[in-house]
C-alpha positions in Angstrom: 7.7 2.5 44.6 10.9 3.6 46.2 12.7 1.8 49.5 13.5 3.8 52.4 16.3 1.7 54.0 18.4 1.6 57.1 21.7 0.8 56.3 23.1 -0.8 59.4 24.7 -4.2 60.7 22.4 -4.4 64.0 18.6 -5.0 63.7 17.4 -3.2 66.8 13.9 -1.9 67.7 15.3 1.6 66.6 16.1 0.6 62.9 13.3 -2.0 62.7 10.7 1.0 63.0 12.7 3.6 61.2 12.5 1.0 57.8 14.1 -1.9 56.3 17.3 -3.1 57.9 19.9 -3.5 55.1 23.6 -4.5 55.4 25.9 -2.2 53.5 26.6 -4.8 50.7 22.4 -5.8 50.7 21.7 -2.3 50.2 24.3 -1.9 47.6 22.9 -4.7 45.6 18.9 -3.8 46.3 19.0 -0.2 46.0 19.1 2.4 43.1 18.1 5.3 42.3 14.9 6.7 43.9 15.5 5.1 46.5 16.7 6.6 50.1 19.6 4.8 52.4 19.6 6.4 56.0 23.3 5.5 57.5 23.1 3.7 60.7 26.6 2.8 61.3 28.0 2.3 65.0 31.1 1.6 66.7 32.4 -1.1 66.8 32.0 -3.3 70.1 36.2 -3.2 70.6 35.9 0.6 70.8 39.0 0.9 68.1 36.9 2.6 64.9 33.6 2.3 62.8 31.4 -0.5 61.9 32.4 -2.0 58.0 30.8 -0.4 55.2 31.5 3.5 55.3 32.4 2.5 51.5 28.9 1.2 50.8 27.4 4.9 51.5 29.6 6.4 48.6 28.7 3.7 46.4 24.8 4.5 47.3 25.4 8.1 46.3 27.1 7.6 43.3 24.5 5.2 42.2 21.5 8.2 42.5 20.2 6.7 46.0 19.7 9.6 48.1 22.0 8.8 50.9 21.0 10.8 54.7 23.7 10.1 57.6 26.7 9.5 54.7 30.2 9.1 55.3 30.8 12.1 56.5 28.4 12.5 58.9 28.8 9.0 60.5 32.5 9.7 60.8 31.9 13.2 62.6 29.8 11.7 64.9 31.6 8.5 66.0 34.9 10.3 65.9 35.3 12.1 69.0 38.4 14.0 67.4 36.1 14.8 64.5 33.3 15.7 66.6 35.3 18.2 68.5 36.6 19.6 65.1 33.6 20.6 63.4 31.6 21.8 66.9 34.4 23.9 67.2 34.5 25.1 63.3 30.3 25.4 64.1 31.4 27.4 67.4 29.0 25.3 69.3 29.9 24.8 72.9 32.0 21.7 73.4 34.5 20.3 76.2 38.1 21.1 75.1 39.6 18.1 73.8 43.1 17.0 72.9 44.3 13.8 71.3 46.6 11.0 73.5 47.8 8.2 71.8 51.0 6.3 71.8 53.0 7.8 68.8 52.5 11.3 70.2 53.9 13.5 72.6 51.9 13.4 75.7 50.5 17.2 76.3 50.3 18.7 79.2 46.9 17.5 81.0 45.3 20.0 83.7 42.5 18.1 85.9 39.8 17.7 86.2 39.6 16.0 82.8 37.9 12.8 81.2 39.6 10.4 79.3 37.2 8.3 77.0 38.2 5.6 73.9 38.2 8.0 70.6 35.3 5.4 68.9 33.5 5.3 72.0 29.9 4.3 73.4 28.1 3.4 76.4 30.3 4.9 79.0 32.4 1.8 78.6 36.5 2.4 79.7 35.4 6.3 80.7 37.0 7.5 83.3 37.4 10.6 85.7 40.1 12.0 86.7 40.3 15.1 89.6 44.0 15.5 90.1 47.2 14.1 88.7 47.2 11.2 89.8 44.2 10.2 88.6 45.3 10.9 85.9 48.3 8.9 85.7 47.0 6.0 86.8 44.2 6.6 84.4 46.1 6.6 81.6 48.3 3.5 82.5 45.3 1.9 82.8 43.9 2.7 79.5 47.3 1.7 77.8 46.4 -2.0 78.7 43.3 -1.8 76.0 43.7 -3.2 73.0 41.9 0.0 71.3 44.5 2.2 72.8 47.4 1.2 70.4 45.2 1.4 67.5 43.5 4.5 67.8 44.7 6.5 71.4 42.1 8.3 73.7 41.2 11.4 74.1 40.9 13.7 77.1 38.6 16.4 77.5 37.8 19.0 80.5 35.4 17.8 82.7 32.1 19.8 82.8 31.0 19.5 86.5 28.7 16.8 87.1 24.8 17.6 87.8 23.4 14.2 88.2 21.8 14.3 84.8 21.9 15.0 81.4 19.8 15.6 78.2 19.8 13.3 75.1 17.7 15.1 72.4 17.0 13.8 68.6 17.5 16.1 66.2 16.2 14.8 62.5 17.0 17.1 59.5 17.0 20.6 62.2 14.1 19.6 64.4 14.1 18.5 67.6 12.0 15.0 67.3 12.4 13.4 70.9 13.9 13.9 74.5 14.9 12.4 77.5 16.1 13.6 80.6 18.7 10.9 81.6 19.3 10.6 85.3 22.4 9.0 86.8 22.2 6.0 88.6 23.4 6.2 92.6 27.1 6.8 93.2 27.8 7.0 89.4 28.7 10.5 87.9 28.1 9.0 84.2 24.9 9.0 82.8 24.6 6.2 80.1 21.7 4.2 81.0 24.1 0.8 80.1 25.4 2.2 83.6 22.2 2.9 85.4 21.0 5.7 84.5 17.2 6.2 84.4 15.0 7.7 81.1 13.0 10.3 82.6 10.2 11.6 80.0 10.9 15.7 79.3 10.1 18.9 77.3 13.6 20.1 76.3 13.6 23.9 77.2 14.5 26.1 73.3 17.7 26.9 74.5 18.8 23.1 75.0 17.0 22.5 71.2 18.7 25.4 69.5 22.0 23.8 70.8 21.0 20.3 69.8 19.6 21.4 66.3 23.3 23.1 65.5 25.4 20.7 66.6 23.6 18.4 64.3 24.3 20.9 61.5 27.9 21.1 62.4 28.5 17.5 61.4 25.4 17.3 58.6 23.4 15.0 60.7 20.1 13.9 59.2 18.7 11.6 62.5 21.6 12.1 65.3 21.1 12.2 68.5 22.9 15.1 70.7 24.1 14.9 74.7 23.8 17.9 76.3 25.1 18.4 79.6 23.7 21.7 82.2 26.7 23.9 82.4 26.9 27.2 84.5 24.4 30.0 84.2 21.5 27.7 82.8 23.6 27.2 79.7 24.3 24.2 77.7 27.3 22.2 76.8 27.1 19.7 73.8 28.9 16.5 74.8 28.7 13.9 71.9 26.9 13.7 68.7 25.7 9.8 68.0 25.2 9.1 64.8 23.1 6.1 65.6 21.4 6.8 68.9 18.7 4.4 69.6 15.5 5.9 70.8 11.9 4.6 72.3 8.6 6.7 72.4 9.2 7.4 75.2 11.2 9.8 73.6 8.2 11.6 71.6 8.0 15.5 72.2 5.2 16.8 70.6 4.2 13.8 68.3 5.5 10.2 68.1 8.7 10.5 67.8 9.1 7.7 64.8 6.4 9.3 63.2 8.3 12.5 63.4 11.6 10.6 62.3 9.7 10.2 59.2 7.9 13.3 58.5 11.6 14.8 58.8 13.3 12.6 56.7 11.0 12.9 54.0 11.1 16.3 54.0 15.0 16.0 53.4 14.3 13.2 51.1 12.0 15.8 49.1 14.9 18.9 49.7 17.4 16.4 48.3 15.3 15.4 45.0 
């Protein structure tokens, strides 16, 4: 009987119920060929790259285990530079996004903007800026992280603020789960490490056709895709997590872990 495994370094509720939480090296040493890996890799807590064992997900595939959220993937997602790259190539609707980091040239910046950590999560050293000097006091700040000298930051245009946005779960081009995530009082960031409320929603099919190909762009098998409301009831794709954590409060039309798995067996089965 094959093992459908998680391959991941935290054991949260999410992997827990998705299956059986492997390190990289455990799942190099358990698993062979039949079974299936599912790359849950996150950023690291420091914000300067990738949690170990990228290499463990190219041993897996060169072994015969089917491999879903590989290298690649993970990368894209986590990546913000990458991200922007292959939404771009995918011509999905993304905030422009250029590259600061202290061995380049700074560009030339034109608020409003964002500047965020390139491995970035949880809103954490994201900050606004509405005119130039928000900008340069933004960045002086930022140059007193550690992750700064390592990897940089990127900037991106800001995409006006509506108070909420949409986090939807796309596994292997379906749309498996939604929330509506509200932000808290006086905060224009909507990660719910800052306050932000989970508010149960049916994703409208424009907001899922968005989600499902961003997903494709960057060969997610279970990612989960922020979409912020832009102008004209149209959508804007602000990141791509490669190892979003979800509830069922998430579920759509079924339960969304049941879905999870329906999905990835189908890939698993597509794959074969």
């Amino acid at each position: 009987m094959s093992t459908f495994a998680v391959v991941a370094h935290r054991v949260t509720p999410t992997n827990t119920r998705l299956g059986t939480v492997l390190t990289p090296a455990q799942a190099v040493a358990r698993l062979g060929r039949g079974d299936v890996a599912l790359g849950r890799l996150d950023v690291l807590p420091t914000l300067d790259g990738i949690e170990p064992g990228l290499w463990a997900l190219d041993r897996l595939t060169a072994a015969g285990v089917t491999v879903l959220n590989g290298r690649r993937t993970l990368v894209s997602a986590h990546d913000k530079l990458a991200t922007a790259e292959a939404l771009f190539a995918s011509h999905v609707s993304h905030p422009f996004t250029v590259h600061i980091a202290p061995w380049l040239p700074t560009p030339e910046l034109e608020p409003p903007i964002v500047l965020k950590p390139r491995f970035g999560s949880w809103g954490q050293d994201v900050l606004r800026c509405d005119d130039h000097d928000a900008i340069e006091r933004s960045l002086a700040e930022l140059k007193t992280r550690p992750w700064f000298d390592a990897t940089g930051c990127v900037a991106q245009k800001l995409v006006a603020p509506r108070g909420y946005d949409l986090r939807v779960v796309v596994a292997r081009g379906r749309v498996i789960g939604a929330v509506r995530r509200v932000a808290a009082p006086g905060e224009w960031r909507t990660n719910v490490a800052l306050g932000a409320r989970r508010e149960t929603v049916v994703p409208p099919p424009d907001a899922c056709a968005i989600a499902v190909a961003a997903a494709d762009a960057i060969r997610g098998d279970l990612v989960g895709v922020d979409l912020l409301p832009a102008d004209l009831g149209t959508w804007v794709v602000l990141e791509v997590n490669g190892a979003v954590d979800f509830t069922s409060a998430y579920s759509v039309d079924d339960d969304v872990f049941a879905a999870a798995s329906a999905a990835l067996s189908v890939g698993v089965e597509a794959a074969a």
